[in-house]
C-alpha positions as CSV (number, residue, x, y, z in Angstrom):
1,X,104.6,123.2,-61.2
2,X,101.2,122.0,-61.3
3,X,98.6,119.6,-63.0
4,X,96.0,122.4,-63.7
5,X,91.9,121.5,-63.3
6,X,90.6,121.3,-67.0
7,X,87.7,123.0,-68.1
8,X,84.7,120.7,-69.6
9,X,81.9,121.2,-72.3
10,X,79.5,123.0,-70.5
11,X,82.0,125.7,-68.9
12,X,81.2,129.4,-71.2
13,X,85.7,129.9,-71.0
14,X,85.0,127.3,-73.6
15,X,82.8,129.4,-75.6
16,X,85.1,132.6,-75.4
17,X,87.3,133.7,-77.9
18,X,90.7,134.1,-76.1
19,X,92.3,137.4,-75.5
20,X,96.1,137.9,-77.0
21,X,99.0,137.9,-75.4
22,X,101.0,141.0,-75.5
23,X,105.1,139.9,-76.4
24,X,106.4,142.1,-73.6
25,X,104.1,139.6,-71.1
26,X,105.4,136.3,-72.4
27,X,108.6,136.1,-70.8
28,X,107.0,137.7,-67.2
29,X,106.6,134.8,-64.1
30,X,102.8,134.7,-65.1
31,X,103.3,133.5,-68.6
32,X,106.1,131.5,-68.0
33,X,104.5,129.6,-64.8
34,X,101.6,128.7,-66.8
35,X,103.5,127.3,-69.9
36,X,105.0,125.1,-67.5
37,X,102.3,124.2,-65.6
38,X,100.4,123.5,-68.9
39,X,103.4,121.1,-70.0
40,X,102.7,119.0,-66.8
41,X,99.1,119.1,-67.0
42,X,99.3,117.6,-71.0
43,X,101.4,115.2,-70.0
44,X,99.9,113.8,-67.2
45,X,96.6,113.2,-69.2
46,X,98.9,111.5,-71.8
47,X,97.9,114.5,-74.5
48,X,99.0,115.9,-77.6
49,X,98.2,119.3,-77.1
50,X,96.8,121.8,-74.8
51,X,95.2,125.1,-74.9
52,X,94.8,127.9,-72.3
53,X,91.2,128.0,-72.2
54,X,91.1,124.6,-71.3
55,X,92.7,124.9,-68.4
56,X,90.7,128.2,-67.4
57,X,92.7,131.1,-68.9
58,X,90.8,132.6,-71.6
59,X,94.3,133.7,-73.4
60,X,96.1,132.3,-77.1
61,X,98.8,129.8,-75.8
62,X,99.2,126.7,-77.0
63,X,100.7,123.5,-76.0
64,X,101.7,120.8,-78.6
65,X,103.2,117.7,-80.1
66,X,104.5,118.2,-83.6
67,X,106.2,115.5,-84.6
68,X,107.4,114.0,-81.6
69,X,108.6,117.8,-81.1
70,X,106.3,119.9,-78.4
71,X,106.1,123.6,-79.4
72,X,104.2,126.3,-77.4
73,X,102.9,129.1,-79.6
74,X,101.6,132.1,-78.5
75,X,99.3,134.2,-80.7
76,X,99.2,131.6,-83.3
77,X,98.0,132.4,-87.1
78,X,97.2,129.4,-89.3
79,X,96.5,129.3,-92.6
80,X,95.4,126.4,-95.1
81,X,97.5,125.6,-97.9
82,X,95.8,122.9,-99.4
83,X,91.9,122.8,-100.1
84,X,92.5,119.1,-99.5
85,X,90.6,117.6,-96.3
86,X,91.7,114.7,-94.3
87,X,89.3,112.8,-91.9
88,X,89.7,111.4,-88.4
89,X,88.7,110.7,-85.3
90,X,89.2,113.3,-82.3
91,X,88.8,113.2,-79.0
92,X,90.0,116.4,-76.3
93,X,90.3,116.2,-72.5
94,X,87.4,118.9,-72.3
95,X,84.9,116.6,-74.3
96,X,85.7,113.6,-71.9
97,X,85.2,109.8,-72.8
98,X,83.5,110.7,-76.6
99,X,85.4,110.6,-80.4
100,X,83.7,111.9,-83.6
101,X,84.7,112.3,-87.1
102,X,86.2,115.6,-88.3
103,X,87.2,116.7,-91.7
104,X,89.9,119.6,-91.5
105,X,92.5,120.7,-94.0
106,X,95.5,118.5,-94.5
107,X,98.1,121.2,-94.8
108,X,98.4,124.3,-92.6
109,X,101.2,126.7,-92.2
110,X,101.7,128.2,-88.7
111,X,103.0,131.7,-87.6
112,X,103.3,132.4,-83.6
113,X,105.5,133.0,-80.8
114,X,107.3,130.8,-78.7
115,X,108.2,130.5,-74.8
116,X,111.3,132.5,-75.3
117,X,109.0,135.4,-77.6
118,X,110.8,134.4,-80.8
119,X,109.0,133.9,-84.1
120,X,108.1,130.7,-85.3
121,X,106.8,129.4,-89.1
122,X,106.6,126.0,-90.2
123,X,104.4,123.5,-92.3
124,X,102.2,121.5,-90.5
125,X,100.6,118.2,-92.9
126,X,98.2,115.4,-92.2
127,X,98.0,114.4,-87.8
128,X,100.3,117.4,-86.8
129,X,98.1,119.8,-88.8
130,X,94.8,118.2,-87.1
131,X,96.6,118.7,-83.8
132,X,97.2,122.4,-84.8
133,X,94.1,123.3,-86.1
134,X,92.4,121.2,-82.9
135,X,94.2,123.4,-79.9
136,X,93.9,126.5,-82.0
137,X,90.3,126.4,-82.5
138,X,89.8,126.1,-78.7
139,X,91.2,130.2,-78.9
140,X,88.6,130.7,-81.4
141,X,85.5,129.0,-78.9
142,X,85.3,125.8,-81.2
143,X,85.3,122.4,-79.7
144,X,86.3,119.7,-82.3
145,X,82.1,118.7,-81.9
146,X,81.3,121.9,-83.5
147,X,82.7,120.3,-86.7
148,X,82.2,117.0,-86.2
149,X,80.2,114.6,-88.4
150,X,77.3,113.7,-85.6
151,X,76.7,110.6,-86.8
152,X,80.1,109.6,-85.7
153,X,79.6,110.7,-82.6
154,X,80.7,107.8,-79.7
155,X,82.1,107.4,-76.2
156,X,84.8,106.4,-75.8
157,X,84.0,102.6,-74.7
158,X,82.3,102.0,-77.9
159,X,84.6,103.7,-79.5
160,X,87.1,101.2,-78.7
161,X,84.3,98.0,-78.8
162,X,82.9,98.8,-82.0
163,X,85.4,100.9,-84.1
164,X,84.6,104.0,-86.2
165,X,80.8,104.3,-86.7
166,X,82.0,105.8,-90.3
167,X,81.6,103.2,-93.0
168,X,84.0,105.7,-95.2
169,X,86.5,106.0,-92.6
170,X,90.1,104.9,-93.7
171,X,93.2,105.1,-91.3
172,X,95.9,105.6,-93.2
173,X,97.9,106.4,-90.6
174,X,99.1,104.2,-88.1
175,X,100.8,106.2,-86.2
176,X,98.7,108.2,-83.9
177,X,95.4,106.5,-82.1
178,X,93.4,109.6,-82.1
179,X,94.3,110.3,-78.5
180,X,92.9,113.2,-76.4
181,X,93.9,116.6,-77.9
């Protein structure tokens, strides 16, 4: 295994949609070397999550933590279940040292493939869903500043020296500290 070199704003794999994996690949050596070495990579930068591009293959895998659970999906669909929007703060190892306020939808369901090829589907609310709908958009070519609120737009250090620069920003959850993604 590996820690894989991660690919910052400013490289165009970023800004590429990512290609599909066909089933019949995901259990080859190539597939499975990479979900492993991906697994390292997140958690030696201390992540939640993890997607291919970043690390500089332009393909739909996904690394993530769901719940204290960590789930690859392959070729993952999600779709909103809920019109309602939750706010936080984001950060993602490819946007180093910054954090901005993003609104995204507060309940997602989540249809993909797993290491081993096997469906999954499950129900993803409030921080999980914001992890989910965070690594996915990086196969789509959207990084979290895309959708950001500008405004709240920080680095990191005064991030963490001055709080949220959202006067309307509650957290109501104490359980995640809007980590890198």
């Amino acid at each position: 295994m590996a820690i894989l070199k991660i690919a910052t704003l400013g490289n165009p794999i970023l800004r590429r949609v990512a290609d599909p994996i066909p089933p019949g690949d995901i259990l080859g050596d190539d597939i499975q070397k990479l979900i492993a070495d991906m697994r390292e990579t997140m958690e030696d930068y201390d992540g939640v999550g993890l997607a291919a591009p970043q690390v500089h293959r332009s393909i739909r895998l996904v690394i993530l933590v769901q719940s204290k659970k960590e789930l690859v999906l392959i070729n993952p669909v999600i779709t909103p279940l809920t019109d309602r929007v939750v706010r936080s703060f984001e950060g993602c190892l490819s946007v180093p040292e910054m954090r901005a306020a993003v609104d995204r939808v507060q309940k997602v369901r989540v249809q993909a493939l797993n290491e081993r090829a096997e469906p999954l589907d499950f129900i993803a609310e409030n921080f999980n869903a914001i992890v989910v709908q965070h690594e996915c958009d990086h196969l789509d070519a959207t990084l979290y500043i895309d959708r950001c609120d500008t405004k709240t737009l920080a680095f990191l250090n005064n991030y963490r020296k001055f709080g949220p620069l959202d006067p309307d920003f509650r957290d109501d959850d104490d359980s995640e500290d809007g980590g890198e993604e």
